[in-house]
N, C-alpha and C positions, 0 to 999 in steps of 0.2 A: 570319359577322358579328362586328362587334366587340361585347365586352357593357361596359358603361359601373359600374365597382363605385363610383363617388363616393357614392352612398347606402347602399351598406353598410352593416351594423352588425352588428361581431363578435359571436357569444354567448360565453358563458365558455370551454366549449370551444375555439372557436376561438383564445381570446388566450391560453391554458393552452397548447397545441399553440406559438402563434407563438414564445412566448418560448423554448421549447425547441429551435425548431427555427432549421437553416442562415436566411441572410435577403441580401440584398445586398450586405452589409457585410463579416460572414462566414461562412465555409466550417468547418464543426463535425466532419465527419469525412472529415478529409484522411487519417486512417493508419486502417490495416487489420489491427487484432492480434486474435489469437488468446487464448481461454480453456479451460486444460482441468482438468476437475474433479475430484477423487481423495476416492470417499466414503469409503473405507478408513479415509486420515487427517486425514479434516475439512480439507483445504486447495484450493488452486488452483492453476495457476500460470499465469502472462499471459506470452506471447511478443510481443515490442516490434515492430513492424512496421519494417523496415529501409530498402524501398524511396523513402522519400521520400529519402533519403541517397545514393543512386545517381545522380545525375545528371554525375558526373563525364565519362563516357565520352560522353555525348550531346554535351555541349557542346565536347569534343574531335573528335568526329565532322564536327560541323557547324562550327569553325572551323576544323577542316582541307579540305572541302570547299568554303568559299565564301574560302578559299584557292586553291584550284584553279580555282577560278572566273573569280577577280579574276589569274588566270593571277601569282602570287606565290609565291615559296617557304616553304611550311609549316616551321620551326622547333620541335621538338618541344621542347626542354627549355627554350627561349626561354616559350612557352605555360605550362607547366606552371611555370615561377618566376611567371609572372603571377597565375595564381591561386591559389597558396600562401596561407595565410591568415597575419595575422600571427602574432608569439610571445605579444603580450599576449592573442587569443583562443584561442587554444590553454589559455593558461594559465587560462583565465577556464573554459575547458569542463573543462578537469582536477578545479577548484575545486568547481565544481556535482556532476560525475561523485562525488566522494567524498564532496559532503555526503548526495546519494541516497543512497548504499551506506551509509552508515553509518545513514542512516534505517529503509532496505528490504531486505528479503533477496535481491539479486542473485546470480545464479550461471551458471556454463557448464557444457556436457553433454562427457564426454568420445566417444571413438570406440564406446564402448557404449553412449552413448546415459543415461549416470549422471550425477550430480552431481558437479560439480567448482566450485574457491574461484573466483568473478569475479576479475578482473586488479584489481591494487589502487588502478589508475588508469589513463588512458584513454591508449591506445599509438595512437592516431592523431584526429587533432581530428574532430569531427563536429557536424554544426547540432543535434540535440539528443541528449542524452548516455547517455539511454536506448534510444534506437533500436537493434535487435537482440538485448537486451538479454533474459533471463529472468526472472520475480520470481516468489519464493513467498508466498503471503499462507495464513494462516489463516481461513475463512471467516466473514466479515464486519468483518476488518482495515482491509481496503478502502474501504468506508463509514464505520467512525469515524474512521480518517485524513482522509476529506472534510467529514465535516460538522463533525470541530472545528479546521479549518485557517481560520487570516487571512488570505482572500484580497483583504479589503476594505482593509489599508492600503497594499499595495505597487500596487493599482488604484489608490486613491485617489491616490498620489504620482503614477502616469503619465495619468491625469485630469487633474491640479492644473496640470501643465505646459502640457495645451490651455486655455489661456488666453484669454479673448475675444482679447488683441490676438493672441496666434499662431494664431489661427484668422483674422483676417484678411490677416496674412501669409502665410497660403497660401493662401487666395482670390485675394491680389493674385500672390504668383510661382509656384504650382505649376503644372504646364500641368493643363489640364480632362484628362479622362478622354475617351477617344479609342477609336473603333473598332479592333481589331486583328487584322487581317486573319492566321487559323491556314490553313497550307498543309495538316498534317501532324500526326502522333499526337506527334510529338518537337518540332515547336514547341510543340503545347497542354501537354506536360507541361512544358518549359521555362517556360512562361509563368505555370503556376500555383507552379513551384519556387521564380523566383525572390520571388513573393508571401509562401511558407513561409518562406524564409531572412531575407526581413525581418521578418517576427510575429513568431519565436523570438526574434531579435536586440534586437528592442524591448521585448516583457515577457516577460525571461528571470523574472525576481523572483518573475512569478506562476505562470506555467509551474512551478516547479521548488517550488512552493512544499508540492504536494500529490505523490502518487503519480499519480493518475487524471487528473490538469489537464498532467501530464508525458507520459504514455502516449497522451493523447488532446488534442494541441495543436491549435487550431484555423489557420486561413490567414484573416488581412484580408485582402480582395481590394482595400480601401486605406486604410492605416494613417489614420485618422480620431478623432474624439470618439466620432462614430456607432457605428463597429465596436468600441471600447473599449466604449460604456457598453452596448451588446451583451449583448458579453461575459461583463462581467459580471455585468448582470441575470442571464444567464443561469447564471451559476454561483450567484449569490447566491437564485436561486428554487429550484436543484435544491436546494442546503443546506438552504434550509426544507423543503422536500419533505419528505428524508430523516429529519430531525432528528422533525418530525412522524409523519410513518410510523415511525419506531423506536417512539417512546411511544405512539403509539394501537395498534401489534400486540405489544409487548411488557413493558410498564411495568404491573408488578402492581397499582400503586397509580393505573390510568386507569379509570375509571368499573369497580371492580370489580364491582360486584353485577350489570354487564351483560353484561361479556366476562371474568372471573375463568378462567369456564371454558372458551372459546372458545380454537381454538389459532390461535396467529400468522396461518397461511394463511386461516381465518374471520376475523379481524377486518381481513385485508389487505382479502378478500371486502369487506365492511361500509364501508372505506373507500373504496374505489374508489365503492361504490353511493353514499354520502351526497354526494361528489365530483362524481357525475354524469358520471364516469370510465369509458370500457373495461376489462372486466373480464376480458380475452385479452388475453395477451405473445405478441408472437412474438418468435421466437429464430432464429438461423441458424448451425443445425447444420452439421458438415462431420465425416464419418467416414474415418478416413484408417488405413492398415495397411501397417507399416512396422516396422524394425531398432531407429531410433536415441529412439521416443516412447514410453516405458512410461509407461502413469498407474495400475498398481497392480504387486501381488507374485505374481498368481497369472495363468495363461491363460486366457482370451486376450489378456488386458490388460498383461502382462508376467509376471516374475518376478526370483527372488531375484538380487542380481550375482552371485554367485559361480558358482550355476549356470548361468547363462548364460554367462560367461566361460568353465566347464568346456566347453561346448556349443561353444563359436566358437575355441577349443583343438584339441578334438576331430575339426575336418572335416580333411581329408586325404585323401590315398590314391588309388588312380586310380577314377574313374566303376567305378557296378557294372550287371551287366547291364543291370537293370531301368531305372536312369537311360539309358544306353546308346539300349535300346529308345525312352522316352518321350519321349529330344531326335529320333528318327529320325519318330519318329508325327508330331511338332511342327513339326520344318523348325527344330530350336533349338539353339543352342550348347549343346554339352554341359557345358561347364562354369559356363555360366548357370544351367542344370540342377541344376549337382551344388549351386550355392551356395542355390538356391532351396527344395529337398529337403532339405537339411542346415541351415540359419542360420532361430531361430526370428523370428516377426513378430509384432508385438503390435497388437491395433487401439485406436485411440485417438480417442476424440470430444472434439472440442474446438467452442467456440462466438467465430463472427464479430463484432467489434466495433467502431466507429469512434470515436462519440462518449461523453461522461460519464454521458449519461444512458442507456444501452445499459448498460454495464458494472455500474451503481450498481443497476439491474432486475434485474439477470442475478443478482449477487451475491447481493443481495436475499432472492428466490424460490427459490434454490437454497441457501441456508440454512431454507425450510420443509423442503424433501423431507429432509434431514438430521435436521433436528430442533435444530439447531443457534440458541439463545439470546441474549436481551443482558437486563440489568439493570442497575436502575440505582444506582449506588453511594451509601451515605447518606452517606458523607461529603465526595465531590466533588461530586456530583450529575452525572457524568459517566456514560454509557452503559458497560460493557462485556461481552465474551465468556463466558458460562458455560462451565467444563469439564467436561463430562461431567456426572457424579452430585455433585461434589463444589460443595456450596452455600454460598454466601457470597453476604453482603450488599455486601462492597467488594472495589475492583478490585487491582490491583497495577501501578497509575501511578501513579511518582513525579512529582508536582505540580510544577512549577516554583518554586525555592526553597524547596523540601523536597528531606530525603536518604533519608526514607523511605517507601516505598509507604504506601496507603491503609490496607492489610490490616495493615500494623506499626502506624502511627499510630493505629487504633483500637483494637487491643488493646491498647498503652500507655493510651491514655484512660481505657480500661474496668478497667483494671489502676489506674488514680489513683483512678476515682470508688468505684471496690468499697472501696478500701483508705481513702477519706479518713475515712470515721468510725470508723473500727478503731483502739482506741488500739494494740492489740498492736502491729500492724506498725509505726506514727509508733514507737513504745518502741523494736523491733527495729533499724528504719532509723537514729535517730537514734545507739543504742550501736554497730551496724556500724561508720558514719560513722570514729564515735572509735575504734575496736578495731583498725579497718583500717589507719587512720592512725599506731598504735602499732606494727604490725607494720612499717610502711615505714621508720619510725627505727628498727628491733630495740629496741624495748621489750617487744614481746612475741612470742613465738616463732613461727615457722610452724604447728607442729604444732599447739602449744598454744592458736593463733587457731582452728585446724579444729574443734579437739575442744570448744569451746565456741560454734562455730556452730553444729552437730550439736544443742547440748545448747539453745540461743537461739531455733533453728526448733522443735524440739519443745514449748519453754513457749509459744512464739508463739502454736501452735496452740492450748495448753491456755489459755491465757489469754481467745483468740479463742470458743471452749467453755463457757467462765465458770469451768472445773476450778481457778483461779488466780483472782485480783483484777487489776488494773492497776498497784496498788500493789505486790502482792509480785513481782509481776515484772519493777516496777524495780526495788527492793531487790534482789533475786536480783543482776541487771545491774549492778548501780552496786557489787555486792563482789565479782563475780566476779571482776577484776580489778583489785584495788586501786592507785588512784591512788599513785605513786610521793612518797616521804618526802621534800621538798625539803632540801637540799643547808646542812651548817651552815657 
C-alpha cells in the first residue's frame, strides 16, 4: 500500500539527520577515500579516491561500439582530440593543484612504499586536483581547517547569480527532467559522471576552499538554487556542529565547575545526551596486508626504511629446499613462493569515508583515544592543537596581517606591560637608543659600546632592586659617555 506522509511532522532528530544527509538535489558521498591512523605520531593520512576520474576508457568503449553499430569507421585520434579539454582548464587545475599544496601536506609513496615530495604541479589535467592524491594531517588539523574556512562567501557569490529572473529563464528553456532509461553498470556511472564533472566545474571556489569540502565533493544531480542552498546549509550546520563540540568537550573555561574534570570523551558523552543524539558511531573499518602501506616503525605494522630496504636487497638466490617443498604441497609458483617467504608485509587499518560529516566524526573521536587536545588561544580566541606536555595559553597562527605568531605577539606584550612602570629599563632603552646610534656614525667604538652594555644591564638590575636610585642611574648614563665638545 502506498502511505500518504502529507501530515508528517519531523521531530528534531529527524531534521538534524535531513540536513546532513544526501536529498534529491544532491549526492554527499560520491568518492570513497580512505583513512589511516598512526598513534605512534599523532597523525593521519587520507588517500584521495581516484575512481570518479576514470571514466575515460568507458566512454571510448562505448563510442567506439555504437560506431560499429551505426556500421562507421571509429577514428581513434580524431575522438581523443575531441575530448581534450582546453589549455585555459588545464591551466585553471594547475592553479587550484598548487594553492592545495601549498596549503596541505601532499605527498607520494615510493616503490617502498615511503614518502616521497608530491609533483609540484599537475602533469595531466583532472576534474578535481586531489583526486589520488595523499595528505598528512596532524590530528585534528582537519577540523580547524573546516570550521574556520569561509565557505559562506564564494556560496553566497554562486547563490547571488540565481536570480529570480534566471531562475525563470530556466524554467522557460531548460528542458524538464526526464526519465532515463540505464541499460547497464557503464551507462549509470556515465550518467552520474557526467553530473560530477559539472558540480566541480561550477563551485570550484568552494570545493577548493577547505581540505575536507575537496576530498569530499558532493554531485548535483541538477545544478539548481535548490542543490546550492543544500549544500550549503549543509556545510554551514556541520561548522556549527564542530565549532560547538570543540568548546563544550575541550574549552577549560566551559561551565567549569561541571566538566573541569571530565575528559573530552565524557563531555562528548554529555553532549550527544542533552542533544538527544545517538550516542554510537559507526565506522567502516577495512584491514588490509600488504608491501607498499606502512602506518608505523615496528611489526607488524611496518618498520624502519632502511631496514626494509636491507630486507628487499637481500632476496636472491635460487629457492631453498624448504620453499621447494611448500610451492609442491600448494600447486604454487615457486617463485611466488620465494617472494612471499622473503619481502616483509605490514598490516594496515585504515577507515572508509565519503562524506564531511564521516571524516569530521572519525577525526574527532580518534583524537579521544589519543589523548590528543585543542585550546583555546587568549589572544585570537581561536581553537588550537596542544603538543604533548608542553603548555601554552597561545597558538602559533600567524593572524592575517600579522608577521608574527600569537606566541611571539604575546610575549612582546607581556614584555611592554612588565617593563612600562619600570623606570630602569625606560632609562636603559632610551640611553641604548642613543649609544647605539653613536656606534653607527664611529663616535663610539665597538668594544667600547659592549663594555658598557655589560656594565648598563647590571645597573638596570640594581636599580630595578632599589640598590641604586633612578636618578643615579641616569647620572651614571648621561657621563658615561660624554657628549662630544662642539666644534669652534
Amino acid at each position: 500500500m502506498d502511505i500518504d506522509y502529507s501530515e508528517y511532522k519531523p521531530d528534531e532528530y529527524d531534521i538534524y539527520v535531513a540536513a546532513r544527509s544526501s536529498n534529491r538535489f544532491v549526492k554527499l558521498n560520491h568518492f570513497a577515500n580512505s583513512a589511516c591512523f598512526n598513534s605512534e605520531s599523532k597523525t593521519f593520512e587520507i588517500q584521495v579516491d581516484n575512481r570518479p576520474e576514470s571514466a575515460g576508457l568507458i566512454y571510448f568503449e562505448q563510442a567506439k561500439a555504437e560506431a560499429e553499430r551505426n556500421g562507421v569507421e571509429f577514428n581513434e585520434s580524431e575522438w581523443f582530440d575531441s575530448v581534450d579539454d582546453s589549455p585555459e582548464d588545464f591551466e585553471e587545475s594547475k592553479m587550484n593543484y598548487k594553492k592545495m599544496k601549498s596549503k596541505y601536506n601532499l605527498f607520494a609513496k615510493d616503490a617502498f612504499g615511503f614518502e616521497t615530495d608530491a609533483p609540484d604541479e599537475l602533469e595531466s589535467d583532472c576534474i578535481n586536483v586531489l583526486s589520488g592524491n595523499t595528505v598528512r594531517l596532524k590530528y585534528g588539523e582537519g577540523i580547524l581547517d573546516f570550521i574556520y574556512t569561509d565557505f559562506k562567501t564564494p556560496m553566497d557569490v554562486l547563490i547571488g547569480k540565481e536570480t529570480p529572473e534566471v531562475r525563470i529563464l530556466r524554467a522557460l528553456f531548460e528542458e524538464p527532467d526526464e526519465d532515463v532509461k540505464v541499460h547497464n553498470f557503464e551507462e549509470k556511472y556515465l550518467l552520474t559522471h557526467e553530473k560530477y564533472v559539472d558540480t566541480i566545474s561550477k563551485i570550484k571556489e568552494v570545493i577548493y576552499s577547505s581540505l575536507y569540502s575537496a576530498v569530499c565533493p558532493p554531485v548535483f544531480k541538477r545544478y539548481n538554487i535548490h542543490a546550492l542552498r543544500h549544500y550549503l546549509n549543509y556545510i554551514i550546520v556541520l561548522q556549527n556542529e564542530y565549532k560547538e563540540l570543540v568548546e563544550f568537550c575541550y574549552d577549560e573555561d566551559f561551565y567549569p565547575e561541571l566538566l573541569a574534570d571530565k575528559y573530552p570523551s565524557e563531555r562528548y558523552l554529555i553532549y550527544k545526551q542533552i542533544h538527544h543524539l545517538p550516542i554510537k558511531s559507526k565506522r567502516v573499518e577495512e584491514l588490509s596486508i600488504g608491501r607498499k602501506v606502512a602506518s608505523g616503525t615496528e611489526m607488524p605494522y611496518g618498520m624502519e626504511k632502511t631496514e626494509l630496504i636491507k630486507c628487499m636487497t637481500s632476496i636472491g638466490g635460487k629457492p631453498t629446499e624448504e620453499q621447494k617443498r611448500f610451492a609442491e604441497k600448494y600447486n604454487y609458483p615457486i617463485g611466488q613462493v620465494k617472494l612471499l617467504t622473503e619481502i616483509p608485509f605490514f598490516m594496515n587499518i585504515s577507515y572508509k569515508f565519503g562524506t564531511i560529516a564521516e571524516i569530521l566524526e572519525l577525526e574527532f573521536t580518534k583524537m579521544f583515544e589519543q589523548n590528543v587536545r585543542f585550546r583555546k588561544c587568549k589572544r585570537c580566541g581561536r581553537y588550537f592543537i596542544m603538543k604533548g606536555n608542553y603548555d601554552t595559553n597561545y597558538c602559533d597562527r600567524v593572524a592575517e596581517g600579522e608577521t608574527r605568531n600569537c606566541q611571539e605577539l604575546a610575549a612582546l606584550e607581556k614584555y611592554k606591560a612588565k617593563t612600562a612602570d619600570n623606570k630602569a629599563v625606560a632609562i636603559y632603552n632610551k640611553y641604548y637608543k642613543r649609544y647605539s646610534a653613536r656606534v653607527k656614525v664611529r663616535q663610539i667604538k665597538e668594544a667600547d659600546f659592549k663594555k658598557w652594555k655589560y656594565q648598563a644591564l647590571t645597573m638596570r638590575d640594581d636599580c630595578t632592586d632599589g640598590v641604586i636610585t633612578p636618578e643615579e642611574y641616569t647620572e651614571w648614563m648621561e657621563n658615561y659617555f660624554p657628549n662630544r665638545k662642539p666644534k669652534k
